[in-house]
N, C-alpha and C positions, 0 to 999 in steps of 0.2 A: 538551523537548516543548512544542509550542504550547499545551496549556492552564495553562500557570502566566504566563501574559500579567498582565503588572502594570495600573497602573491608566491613563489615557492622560496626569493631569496629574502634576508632581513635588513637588504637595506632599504634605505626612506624611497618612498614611491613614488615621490618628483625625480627620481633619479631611474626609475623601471617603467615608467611610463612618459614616451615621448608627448613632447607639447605640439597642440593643433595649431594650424594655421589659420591666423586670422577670418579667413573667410571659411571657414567649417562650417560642419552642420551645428546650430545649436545645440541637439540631443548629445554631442559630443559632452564627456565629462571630464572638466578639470580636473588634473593628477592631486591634486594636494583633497579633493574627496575622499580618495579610494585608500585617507591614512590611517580610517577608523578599518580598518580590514584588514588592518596589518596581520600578519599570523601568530603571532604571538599574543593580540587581543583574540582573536579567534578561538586560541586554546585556551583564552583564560575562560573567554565568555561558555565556549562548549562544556567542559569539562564542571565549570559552575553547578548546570543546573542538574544535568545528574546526582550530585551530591545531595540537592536540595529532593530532586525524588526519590533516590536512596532515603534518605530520612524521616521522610514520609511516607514509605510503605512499612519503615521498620515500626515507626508508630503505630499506623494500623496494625501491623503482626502481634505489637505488643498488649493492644489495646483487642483483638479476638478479630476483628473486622477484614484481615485478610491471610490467606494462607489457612488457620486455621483457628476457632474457638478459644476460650480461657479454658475449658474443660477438654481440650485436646481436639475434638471433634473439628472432622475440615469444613471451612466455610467454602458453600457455594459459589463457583465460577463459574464461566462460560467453558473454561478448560475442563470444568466437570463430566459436561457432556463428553466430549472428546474421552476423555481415563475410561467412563461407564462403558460407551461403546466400542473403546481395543477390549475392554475386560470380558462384554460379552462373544466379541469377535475370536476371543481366546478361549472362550469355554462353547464355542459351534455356535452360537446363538445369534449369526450374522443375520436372520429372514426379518427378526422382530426390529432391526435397528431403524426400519422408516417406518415401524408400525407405531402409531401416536401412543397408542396405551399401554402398550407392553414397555417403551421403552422409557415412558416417564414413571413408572409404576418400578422398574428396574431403581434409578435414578432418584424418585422419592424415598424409597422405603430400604433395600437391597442391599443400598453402599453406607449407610448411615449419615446420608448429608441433608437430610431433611425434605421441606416442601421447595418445587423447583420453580422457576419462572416458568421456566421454558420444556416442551414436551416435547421438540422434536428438533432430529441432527438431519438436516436437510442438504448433505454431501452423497456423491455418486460412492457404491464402492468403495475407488480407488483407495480414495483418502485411507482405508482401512490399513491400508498396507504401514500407513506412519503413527496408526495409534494402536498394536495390537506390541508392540516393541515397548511404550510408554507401559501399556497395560502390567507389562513384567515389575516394573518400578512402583513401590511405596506411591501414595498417592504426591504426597508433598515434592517427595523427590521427583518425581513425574511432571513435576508442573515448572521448577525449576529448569528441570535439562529441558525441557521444550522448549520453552522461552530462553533459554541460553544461549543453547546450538542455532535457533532460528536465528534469533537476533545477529551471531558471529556471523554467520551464514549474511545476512543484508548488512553487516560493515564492512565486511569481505570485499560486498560487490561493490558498494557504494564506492567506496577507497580505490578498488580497481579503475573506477568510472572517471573518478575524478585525479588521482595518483597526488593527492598532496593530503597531509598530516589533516589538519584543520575538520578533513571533512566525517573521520571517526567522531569527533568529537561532538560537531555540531548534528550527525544523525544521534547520538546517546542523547543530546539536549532534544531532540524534535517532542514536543509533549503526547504528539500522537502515538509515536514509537513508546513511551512511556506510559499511554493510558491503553497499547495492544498488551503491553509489559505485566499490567496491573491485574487484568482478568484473564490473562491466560490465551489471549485469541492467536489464529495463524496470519496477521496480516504480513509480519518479518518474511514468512515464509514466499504468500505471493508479492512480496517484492523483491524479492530475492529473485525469484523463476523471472518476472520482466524484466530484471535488472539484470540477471546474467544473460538471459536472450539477446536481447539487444546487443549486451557489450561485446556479445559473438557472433553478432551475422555479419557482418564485414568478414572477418577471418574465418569464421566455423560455423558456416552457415547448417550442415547438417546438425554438430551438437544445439548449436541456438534452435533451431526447432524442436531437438528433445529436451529442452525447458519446457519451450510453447507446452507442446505437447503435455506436459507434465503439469503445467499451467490450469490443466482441464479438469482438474479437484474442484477448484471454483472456477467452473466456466461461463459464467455472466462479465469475468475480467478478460476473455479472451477475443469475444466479438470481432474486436476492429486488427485482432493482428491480421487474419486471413486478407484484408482490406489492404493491409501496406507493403503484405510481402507479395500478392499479384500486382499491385502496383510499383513497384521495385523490381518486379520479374526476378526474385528471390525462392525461384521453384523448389531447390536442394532441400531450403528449411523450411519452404510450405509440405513438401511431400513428408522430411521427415516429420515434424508437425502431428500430422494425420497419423502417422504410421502409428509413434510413439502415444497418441492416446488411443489406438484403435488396440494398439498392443496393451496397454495396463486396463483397458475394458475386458478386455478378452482374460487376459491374467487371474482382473478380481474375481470374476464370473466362475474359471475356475477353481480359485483357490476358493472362494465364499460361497461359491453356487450362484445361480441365476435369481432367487429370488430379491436379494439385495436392487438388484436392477429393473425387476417390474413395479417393485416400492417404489423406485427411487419418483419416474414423477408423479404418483400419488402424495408423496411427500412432498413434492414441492410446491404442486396446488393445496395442498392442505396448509403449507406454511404462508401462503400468499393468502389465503382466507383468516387464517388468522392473524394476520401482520398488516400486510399492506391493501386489505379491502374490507375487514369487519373493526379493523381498531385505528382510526384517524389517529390516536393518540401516536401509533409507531413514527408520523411524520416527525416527530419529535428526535427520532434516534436514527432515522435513513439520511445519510450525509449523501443525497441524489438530490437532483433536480425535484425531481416526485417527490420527495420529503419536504425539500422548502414550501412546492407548492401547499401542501398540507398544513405547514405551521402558517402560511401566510392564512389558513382558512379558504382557501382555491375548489379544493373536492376532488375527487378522485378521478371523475373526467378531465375537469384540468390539467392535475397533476400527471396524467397519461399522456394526454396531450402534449403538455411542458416537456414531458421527458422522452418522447417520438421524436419531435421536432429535434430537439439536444444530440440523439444519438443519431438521426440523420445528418443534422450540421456536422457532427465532428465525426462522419465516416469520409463527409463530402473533401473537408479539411485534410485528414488525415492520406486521403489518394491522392489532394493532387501537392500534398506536400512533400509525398514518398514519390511523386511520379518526376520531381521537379528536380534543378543541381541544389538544393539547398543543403548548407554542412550538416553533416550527417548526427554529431550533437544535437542540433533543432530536431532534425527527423526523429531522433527517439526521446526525446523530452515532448514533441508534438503526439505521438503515438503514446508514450508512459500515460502521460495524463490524460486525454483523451478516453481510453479504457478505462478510466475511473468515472468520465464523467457519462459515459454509454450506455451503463446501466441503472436502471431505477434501485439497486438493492446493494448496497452497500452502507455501511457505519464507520463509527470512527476510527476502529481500529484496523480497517480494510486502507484507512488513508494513513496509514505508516507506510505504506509502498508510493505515497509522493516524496518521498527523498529520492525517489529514483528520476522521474523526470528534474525534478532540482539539482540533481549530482548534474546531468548532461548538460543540462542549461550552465551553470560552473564551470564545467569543463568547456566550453564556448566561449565563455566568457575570462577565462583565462588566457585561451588562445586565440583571441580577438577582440579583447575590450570589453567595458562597460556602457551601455546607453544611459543620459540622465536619468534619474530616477528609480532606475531598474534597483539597486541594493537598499534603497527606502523604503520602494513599494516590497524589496523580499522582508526587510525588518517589521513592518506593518504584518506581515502574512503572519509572521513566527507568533508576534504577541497576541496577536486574535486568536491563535491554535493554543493561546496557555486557558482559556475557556474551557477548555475541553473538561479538564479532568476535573475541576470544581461541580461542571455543570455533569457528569457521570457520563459524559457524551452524550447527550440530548441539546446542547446549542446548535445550533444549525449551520456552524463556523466551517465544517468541513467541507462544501459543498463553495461555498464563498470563494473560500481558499483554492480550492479549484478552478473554478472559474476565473479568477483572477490569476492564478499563474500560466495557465491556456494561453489569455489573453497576451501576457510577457512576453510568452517563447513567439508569439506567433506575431508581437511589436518587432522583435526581434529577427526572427526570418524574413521578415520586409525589409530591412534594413541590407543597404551595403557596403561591406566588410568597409570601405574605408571613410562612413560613418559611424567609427567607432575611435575610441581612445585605443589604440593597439599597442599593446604591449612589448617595451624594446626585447 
């Protein structure tokens, strides 16, 4: 994970981090800790585990279990859905895309991929715009350039965020990033759109709102931006914001026609009924609040509850953190994660966009020090998220992992600057 970013020179770290003064804070960290961080363990450790998932999807490919059959035929992803619906959006057939039976009926039978889990693509529009271009593409190949470009696309950002080597590597290691990899989902993508927003509303506050704005394909991750940028008085990229998704609403509407949009929330109440209020079982695979509650056995009032309470604390958080002089790294590591943890409807491959609040937290911690415990508790975070992909993303680690790095950034924004180990 991007915040265990080592230091940028290689010499020994008793020499790049001065020594505190006896009467320091204890949370201060001793330089001769931060030698397991060096950058060169960094790259050895990032660049490791790719390998080892590299090898392990080539298995499954080998073995029929991914990409596609012993008999040629493609195995079922979640990226299926995604191919099916640019393919009908490509042959006019955008009205049926939120309709449950036409479009599992398309899906089961139509592409040759068998019986499906899932009956329904519960995205506005927009999103059509990035799967009708896939739809031109081979199926296989299709599912590769998705997850390619995506992914460049959130190393991209990530490396911008943090500007040191270390941090490519350890987002390719993140197992979440790896288990969005495995079925094809767009989590790269929405961490991409926060992770470049942010990294440009300081500087380019109009373009960082046409992420936001763009952000709005899955709008349950957007919530709390409107929250940080009135509270920042960041008008330029609230307004663009608004413009830019009022413009690609308007756009898909005409390029797809309006019915796409009177579906759209029929489908979404349709997908809540069957997800998250007729099958307690999905608490198993929502990396939310409202998931855990559900696996703890809670109920679905609770878990409502649970997770009302959650997105009220961290809207509450979130304004007076943006309203405050806190470094501006905290404010959008406070804001990145936050968004995650705001909505009841999110999985595991939706938390490959925590490398983005972890990159900003890094880059804080670069340019400010380490707090005790802070790169233990991040190594603890990483090995609970290798859970992931054994358990097919059904442990309930992503939700944890959230909560608990929430809790860092915001150990951390309490802290001042000169209780920290600051870097010469």
């Amino acid at each position: 994970m991007t915040a265990l970013v080592g230091n940028k020179e290689p010499q020994p770290v008793s020499e790049t981090v001065r020594p505190v003064e006896p009467a320091a804070n204890t949370d201060r960290v001793p330089p001769h800790i931060l030698g397991v961080f060096a950058k060169w363990r960094l790259l050895a450790y990032g660049y490791t585990f790719p390998v080892f998932y590299g090898a392990f999807f080539l298995y499954l490919y080998k073995r029929g279990l991914w990409l596609s059959h012993e008999n040629g035929d493609p195995v079922y992803h979640d990226f299926t859905r995604f191919w099916v619906a640019g393919w009908q959006a490509l042959h006019g057939e955008t009205a049926s895309l939120d309709a449950q039976a036409a479009f599992k009926e398309v899906v089961d039978s139509s592409t040759g991929f068998g019986r499906s889990p899932y009956s329904l693509l519960s995205y506005p529009p927009i999103y059509t715009f990035l799967l009708i271009p896939l739809a031109t593409l081979p199926y296989l190949t299709a599912f590769l350039t998705w997850e390619l470009v995506t992914l460049l696309f959130c190393i991209t950002v990530v490396y911008l965020i943090v500007r040191d080597q270390p941090a490519i590597s350890l987002t390719l290691a993140f197992p979440l990033a790896a288990w969005n990899f495995l079925i094809g989902q767009n989590g790269f993508l929405t961490a991409s759109l926060i992770g470049a927003s942010l990294l440009l509303l300081e500087r380019r506050p109009m373009l960082a709102g046409v992420f936001i704005g763009c952000l709005s394909y899955k709008p349950q991750f957007g919530l709390l931006f409107p929250v940080a940028l009135i509270a920042a008085g960041q008008w330029r990229a609230f307004f663009s914001a608004a413009i830019t998704a009022v413009f690609l609403a308007a756009a898909s509407a005409a390029a797809f026609g309006v019915d796409g949009w009177a579906a759209f929330p029929r489908a979404i109440f349709a997908e809540g009924r069957e997800t998250m209020l007729a099958n307690p079982d999905w608490g198993f695979l929502l990396q939310t609040v409202y998931g855990l509650i559900l696996v703890l056995h809670g109920g679905t009032t609770a878990a409502w509850l649970a997770q009302s309470l959650t997105a009220i604390v961290a809207a509450v958080i979130v304004w007076l953190v943006w309203r405050s002089s806190i470094r501006y790294p905290l404010k959008a590591a406070t804001l990145s994660v936050a968004a995650l943890l705001a909505t009841p409807y999110a999985f595991a491959y939706d938390l490959a966009a925590l490398a983005i609040p972890v990159a900003f937290l890094a880059t804080d911690q670069l340019r400010c020090g380490v707090l005790r415990g802070e790169q233990t508790i991040l190594i603890a975070l990483f090995l609970i998220s290798l859970a992931v992909i054994p358990t097919t993303g059904k442990a309930p680690v992503g939700v944890v992992i959230s909560i608990v790095l929430f809790c860092l950034i915001l150990r951390r924004a309490l802290r001042r600057p000169e209780e920290l180990a600051v870097p010469a």
